[in-house]
Structure formats: C-alpha cells, structure tokens
C-alpha positions as CSV (number, residue, x, y, z in Angstrom):
1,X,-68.2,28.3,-51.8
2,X,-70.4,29.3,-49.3
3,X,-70.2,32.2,-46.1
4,X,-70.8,30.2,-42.3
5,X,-69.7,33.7,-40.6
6,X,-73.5,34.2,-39.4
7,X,-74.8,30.5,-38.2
8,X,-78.3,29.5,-36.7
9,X,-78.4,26.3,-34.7
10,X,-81.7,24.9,-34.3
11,X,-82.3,22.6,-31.5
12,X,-80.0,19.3,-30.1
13,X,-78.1,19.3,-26.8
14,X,-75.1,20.2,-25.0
15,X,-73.2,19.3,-27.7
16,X,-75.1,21.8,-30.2
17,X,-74.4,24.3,-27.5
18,X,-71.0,23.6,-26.8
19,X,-70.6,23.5,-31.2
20,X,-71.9,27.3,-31.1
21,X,-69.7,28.2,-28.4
22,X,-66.4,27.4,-30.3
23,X,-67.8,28.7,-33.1
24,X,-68.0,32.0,-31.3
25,X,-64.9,31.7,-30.0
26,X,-63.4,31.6,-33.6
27,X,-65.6,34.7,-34.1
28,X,-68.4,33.3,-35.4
29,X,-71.9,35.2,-35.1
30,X,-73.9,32.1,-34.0
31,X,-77.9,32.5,-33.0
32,X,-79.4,29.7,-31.5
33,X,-83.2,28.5,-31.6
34,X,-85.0,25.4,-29.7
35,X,-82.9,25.2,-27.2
36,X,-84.5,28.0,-24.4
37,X,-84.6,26.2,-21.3
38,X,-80.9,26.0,-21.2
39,X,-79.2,28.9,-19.4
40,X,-75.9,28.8,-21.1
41,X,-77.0,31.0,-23.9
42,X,-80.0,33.0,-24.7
43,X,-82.0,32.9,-27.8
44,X,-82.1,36.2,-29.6
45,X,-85.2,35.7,-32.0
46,X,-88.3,34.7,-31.2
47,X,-89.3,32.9,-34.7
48,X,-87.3,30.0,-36.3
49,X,-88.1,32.4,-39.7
50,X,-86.0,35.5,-38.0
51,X,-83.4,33.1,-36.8
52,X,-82.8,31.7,-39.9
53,X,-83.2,34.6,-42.4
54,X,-80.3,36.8,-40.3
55,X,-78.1,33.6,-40.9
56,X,-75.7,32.2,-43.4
57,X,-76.2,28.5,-43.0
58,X,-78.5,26.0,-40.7
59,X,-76.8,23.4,-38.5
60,X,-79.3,20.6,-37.2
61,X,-78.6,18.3,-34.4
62,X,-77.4,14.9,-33.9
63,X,-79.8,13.1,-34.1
64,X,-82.1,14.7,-35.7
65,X,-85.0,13.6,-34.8
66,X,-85.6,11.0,-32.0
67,X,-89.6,9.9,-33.5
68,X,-89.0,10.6,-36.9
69,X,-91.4,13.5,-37.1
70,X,-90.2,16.5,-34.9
71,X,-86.9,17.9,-34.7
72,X,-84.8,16.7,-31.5
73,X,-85.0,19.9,-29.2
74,X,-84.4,18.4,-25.3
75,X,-83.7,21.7,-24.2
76,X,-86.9,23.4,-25.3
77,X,-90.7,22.6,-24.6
78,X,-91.4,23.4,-27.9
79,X,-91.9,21.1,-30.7
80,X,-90.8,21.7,-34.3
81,X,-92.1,19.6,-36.9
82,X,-90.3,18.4,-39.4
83,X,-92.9,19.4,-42.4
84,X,-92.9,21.0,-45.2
85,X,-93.6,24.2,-43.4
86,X,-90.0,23.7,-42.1
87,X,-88.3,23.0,-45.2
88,X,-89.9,26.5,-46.3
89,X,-87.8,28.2,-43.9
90,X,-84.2,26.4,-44.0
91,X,-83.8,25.5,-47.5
92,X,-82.7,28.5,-49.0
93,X,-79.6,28.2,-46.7
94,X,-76.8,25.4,-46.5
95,X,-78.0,23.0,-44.5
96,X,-76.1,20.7,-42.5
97,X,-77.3,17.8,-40.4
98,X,-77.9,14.3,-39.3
99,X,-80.5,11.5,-41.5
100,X,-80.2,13.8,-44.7
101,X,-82.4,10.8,-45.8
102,X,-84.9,11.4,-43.2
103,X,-85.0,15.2,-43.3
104,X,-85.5,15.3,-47.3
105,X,-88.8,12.9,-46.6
106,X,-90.3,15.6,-44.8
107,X,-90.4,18.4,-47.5
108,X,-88.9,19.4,-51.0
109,X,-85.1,20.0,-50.4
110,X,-84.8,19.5,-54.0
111,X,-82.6,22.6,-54.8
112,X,-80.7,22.8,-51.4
113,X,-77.7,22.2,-50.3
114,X,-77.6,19.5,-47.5
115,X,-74.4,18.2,-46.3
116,X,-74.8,15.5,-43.7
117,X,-71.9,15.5,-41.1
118,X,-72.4,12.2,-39.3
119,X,-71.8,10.3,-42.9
120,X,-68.5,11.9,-42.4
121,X,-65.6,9.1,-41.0
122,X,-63.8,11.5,-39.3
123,X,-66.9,12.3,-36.8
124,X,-67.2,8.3,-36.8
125,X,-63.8,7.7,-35.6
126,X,-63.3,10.6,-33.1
127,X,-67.5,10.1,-31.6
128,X,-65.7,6.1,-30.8
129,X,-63.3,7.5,-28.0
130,X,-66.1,9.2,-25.8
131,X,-68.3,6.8,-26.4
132,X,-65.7,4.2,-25.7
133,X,-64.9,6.2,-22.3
134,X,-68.5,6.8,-21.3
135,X,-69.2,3.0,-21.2
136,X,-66.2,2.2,-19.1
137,X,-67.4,5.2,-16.4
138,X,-70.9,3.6,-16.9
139,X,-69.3,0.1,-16.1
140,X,-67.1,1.5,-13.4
141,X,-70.9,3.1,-12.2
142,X,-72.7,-0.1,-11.7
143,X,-70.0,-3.5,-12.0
144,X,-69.6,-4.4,-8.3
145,X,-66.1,-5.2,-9.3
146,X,-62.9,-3.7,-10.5
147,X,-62.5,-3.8,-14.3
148,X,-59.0,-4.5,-13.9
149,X,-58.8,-9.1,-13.8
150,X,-62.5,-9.1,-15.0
151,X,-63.4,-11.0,-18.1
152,X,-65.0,-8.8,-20.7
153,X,-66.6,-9.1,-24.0
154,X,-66.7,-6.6,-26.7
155,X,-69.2,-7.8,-29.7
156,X,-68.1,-6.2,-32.7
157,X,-64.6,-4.8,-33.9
158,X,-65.8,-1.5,-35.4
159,X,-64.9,1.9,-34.6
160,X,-66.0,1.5,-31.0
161,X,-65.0,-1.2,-29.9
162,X,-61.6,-1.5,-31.8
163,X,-60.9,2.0,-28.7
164,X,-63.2,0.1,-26.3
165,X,-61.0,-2.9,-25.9
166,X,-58.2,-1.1,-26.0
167,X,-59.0,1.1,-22.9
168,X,-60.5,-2.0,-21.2
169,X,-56.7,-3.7,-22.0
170,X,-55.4,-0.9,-20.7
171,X,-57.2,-1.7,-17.3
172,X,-56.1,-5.0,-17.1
173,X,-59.2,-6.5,-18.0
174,X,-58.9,-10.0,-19.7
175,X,-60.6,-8.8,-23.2
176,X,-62.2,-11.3,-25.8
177,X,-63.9,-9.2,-28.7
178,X,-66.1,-10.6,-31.6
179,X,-66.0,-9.8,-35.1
180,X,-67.0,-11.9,-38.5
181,X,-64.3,-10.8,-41.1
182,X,-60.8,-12.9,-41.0
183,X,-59.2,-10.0,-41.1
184,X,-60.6,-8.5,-38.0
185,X,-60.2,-11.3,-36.0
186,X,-56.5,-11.7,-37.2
187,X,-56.0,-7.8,-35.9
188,X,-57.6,-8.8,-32.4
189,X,-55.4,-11.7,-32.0
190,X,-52.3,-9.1,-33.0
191,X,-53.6,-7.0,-30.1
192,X,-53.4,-9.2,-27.4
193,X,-57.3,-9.7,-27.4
194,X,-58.9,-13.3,-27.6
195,X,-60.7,-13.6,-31.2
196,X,-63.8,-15.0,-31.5
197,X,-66.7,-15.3,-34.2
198,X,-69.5,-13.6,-33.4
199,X,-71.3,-16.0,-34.7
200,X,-70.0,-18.4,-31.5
201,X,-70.5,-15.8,-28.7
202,X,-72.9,-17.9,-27.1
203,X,-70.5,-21.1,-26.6
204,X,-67.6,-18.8,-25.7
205,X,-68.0,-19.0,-22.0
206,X,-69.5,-16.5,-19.5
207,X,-68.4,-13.0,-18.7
208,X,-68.0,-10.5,-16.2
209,X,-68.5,-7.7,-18.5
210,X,-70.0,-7.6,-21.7
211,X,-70.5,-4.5,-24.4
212,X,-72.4,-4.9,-27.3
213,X,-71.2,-2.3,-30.1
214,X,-73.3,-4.5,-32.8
215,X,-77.2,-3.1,-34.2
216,X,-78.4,-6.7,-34.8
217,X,-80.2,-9.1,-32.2
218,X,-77.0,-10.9,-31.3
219,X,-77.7,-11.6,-27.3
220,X,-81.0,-13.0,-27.6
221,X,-82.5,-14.9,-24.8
222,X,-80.6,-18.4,-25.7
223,X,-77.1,-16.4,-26.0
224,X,-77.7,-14.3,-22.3
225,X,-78.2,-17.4,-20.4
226,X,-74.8,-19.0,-21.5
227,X,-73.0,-15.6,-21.9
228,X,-74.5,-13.3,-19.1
229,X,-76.1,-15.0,-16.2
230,X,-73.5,-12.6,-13.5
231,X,-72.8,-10.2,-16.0
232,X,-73.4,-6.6,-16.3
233,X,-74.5,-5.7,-20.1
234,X,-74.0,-2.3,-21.6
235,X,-75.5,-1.9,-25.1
236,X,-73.5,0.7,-26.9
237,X,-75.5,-0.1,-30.1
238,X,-78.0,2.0,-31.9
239,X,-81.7,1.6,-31.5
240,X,-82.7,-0.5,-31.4
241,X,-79.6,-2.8,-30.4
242,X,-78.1,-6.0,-30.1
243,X,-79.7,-6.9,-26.7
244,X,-83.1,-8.4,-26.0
245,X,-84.0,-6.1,-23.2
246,X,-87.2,-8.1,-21.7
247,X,-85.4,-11.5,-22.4
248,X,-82.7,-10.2,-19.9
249,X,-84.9,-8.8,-17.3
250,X,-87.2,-11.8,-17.3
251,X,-83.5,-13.9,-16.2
252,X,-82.2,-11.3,-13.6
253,X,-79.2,-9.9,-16.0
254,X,-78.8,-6.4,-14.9
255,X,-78.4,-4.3,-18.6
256,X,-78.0,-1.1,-19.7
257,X,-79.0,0.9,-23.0
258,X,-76.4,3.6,-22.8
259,X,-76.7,5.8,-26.4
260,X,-75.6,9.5,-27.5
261,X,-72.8,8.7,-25.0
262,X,-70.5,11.4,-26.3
263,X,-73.3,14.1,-25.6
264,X,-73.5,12.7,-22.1
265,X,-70.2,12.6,-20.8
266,X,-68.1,14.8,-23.0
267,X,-70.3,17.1,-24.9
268,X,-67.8,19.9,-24.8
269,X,-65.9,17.3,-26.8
270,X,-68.7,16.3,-29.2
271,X,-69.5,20.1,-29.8
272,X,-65.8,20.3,-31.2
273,X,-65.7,17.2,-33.2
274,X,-68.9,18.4,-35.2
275,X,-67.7,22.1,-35.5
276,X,-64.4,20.5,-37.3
277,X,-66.3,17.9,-39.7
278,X,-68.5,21.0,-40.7
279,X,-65.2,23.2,-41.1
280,X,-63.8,20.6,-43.5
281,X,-67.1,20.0,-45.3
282,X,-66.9,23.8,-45.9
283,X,-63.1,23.3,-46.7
284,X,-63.6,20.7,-49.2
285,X,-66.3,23.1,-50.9
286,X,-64.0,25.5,-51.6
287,X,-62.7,25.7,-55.2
C-alpha cells in the first residue's frame, strides 16, 4: 500500500495536464514539472529533485518517450534525459508510466516499484473510443464526401476498430473490416460488417475510405494500387504503421498518419481514463 495524496507529474501533454487536474479536483496535492510553456498550470519547483522529493509517487507520460532517449515533454523546451541520473531521482518513489521496458533500460530500477498503466486493458479499451472518434472527424476533415453511402475499410478487428466500424455503421457507411482469426471474422459478419481476410485486402475491391488499425506493412505499394487509387487513408496504427507512406505519395493517394489521437481531440477525456487505471492499480495494491 502506498500514499498518492502528494503527486509529481513530469512532462506529457494535455492529457497529463488534464490527469493532474482531476486529480486535484479529488483533492489531490499534484506538482507538475516539464510542462512550463503551458499556461494552464504553473510549475511550483524549479528542479525535477524538489518536485519529486515533496511527492508521494511519479506519474510519467504516455508515451514516454518519442526517440527513446529523452522523456516526452511537448510543452517544455527543456529536455530530460532518460539516464541514470534520472533514475537517481524517481526511483525511490512509485513510479508509474508508459514502456516500463524502455524506462528500466535507462538506469537501475531494480528495487522500485514501476507499474505501467498503458499494459492495463481497461486504458486499451476506453483509449479505442477517442481514437475511434478522432479518425472519423479527421475523415470528415479531409474526404470530399459524406461518410454516410461511402465504402470503407477497417484493417484489423482489435480494440479500435471493433468501435471504429461501429461509429462508421452508425453513419451509414457500407463497412468491410479485416481480421485473420475465424472467430473475428464470424463476429463482423454478426455485426452487419462484410468479413474479409486480411490476408485478401488487396483483391477485395477499392474503397472510399480506408483505416488501417494494424502495426504491420499491410498496404504496401501492390495492395494501395488495387485498394486505394480515390481513397483517403488514415493510419491509426503505431509507428511505424501499416501504410507505406512514400509508396502512396509516389501514386497520388492522399494519407494520413493520425497517432496519440485521444490526446488530440479529447485529452480531457484521456487525462481521466489514465487517472482511473492508476486509481485501480493503486486499488488492487491494497491488501
């Protein structure tokens, strides 16, 4: 069991700010560091080492790092290194974050406590609904076309897109989604969605709209051609996708990388679903 009632968030984005914010709300004492170009709250120490030693806990941001070598901090000009140096500081305190498995390659966390909330299926499932709207407003953004009759494609029957073609539905789009396992496709076919292998999206037909919730090289060059030639193609997947990007541009197929959607379009959202998962870490810590 372990005290969060004093809380030092270090860096991340409007979802990390919008996280301490409800956290306050529920009378949290919440300090925030690496994130001083943003005027919704103010930093009250001017050291990571005073921020974190007035703290109970650490909460890092999602992601947690964008290079693999410094802490994501968008809303600061500073750089933090993920180094041993850094490890010093934070791991005498409970430690939550994104990539545990990167962050415990940049120093000796051997004797902390690191929880990692994005592992957590609960985050998974709730991140898929803003992620699945924030593609339909980015599709709404730049299709010339009303969603609604438009034949659309969602590769991949995970979390994402199991919401995403459910919303597209919804809209009256004609949906076919992808998956590999029998048992997804049977539950696409039971939704009203046209099944197919996503092993045969490129002799499927073309598309209007196509979303690629998949991090594998599924729309290569030969697959775009059949699949996208009028198409608008929104990559939903992580870095560093499913779609080859210069492939596409070299044939005049207008695409779009669109990740950390949830931050983006609904980080007051994001900020909550985070502050839960770490609220039922904590809970399940409890004896």
């Amino acid at each position: 069991m372990f005290d969060i009632n004093r809380v030092c968030i270090i860096g991340g984005d409007k979802r990390q700010i919008h996280l301490g914010l409800s956290m306050i709300r529920d009378g949290k004492n919440v300090v925030f560091y690496g994130v001083d170009n943003c005027d919704m709250v103010e930093e009250d120490y001017s050291s990571l080492e005073q921020a974190v030693t007035k703290s109970d806990c650490v909460i890092l941001p999602m992601p947690l790092s964008k290079d693999g070598k410094t802490l994501f901090t968008p809303l600061s000009d500073m750089t933090v290194e993920l180094n041993q140096k850094f490890c010093d500081i934070i791991k005498n305190k409970p430690i939550f974050c994104t990539n545990s498995r990167l962050l415990i390659k940049t120093g000796d966390y051997s004797d902390s406590q690191i929880f990692d909330y994005l592992d957590r299926e609960e985050l998974a499932v709730l991140n898929a609904v803003p992620t699945a709207e924030g593609a339909v407003e980015i599709a709404m953004r730049n299709y010339q076309k009303t969603i609604n009759s438009s034949s659309c494609l969602v590769a991949g029957y995970g979390r994402i897109g199991k919401v995403l073609s459910r919303i597209l539905s919804a809209l009256g789009a004609n949906v076919t989604v992808s998956a590999r396992k029998l048992n997804d496709l049977t539950w696409i076919r039971l939704n009203g969605y046209n099944p197919i292998n996503t092993e045969d999206i490129s002799i499927s037909g073309r598309y209007d709209l196509i979303f690629n919730t998949v991090p594998a090289m599924i729309f290569d060059e030969e697959t775009l051609k059949k699949t996208a030639k009028n198409a608008l193609v929104i990559d939903l997947a992580s870095a560093p996708g499913g779609v080859d990007f210069k492939a596409a541009e070299k044939l005049g197929i207008n695409t779009i990388q669109a990740l950390s959607l949830p931050g983006k379009v609904a980080p007051v959202t994001a900020g909550e679903i985070i502050k839960n998962t770490i609220y039922n870490i904590i809970e399940e810590e409890s004896p």
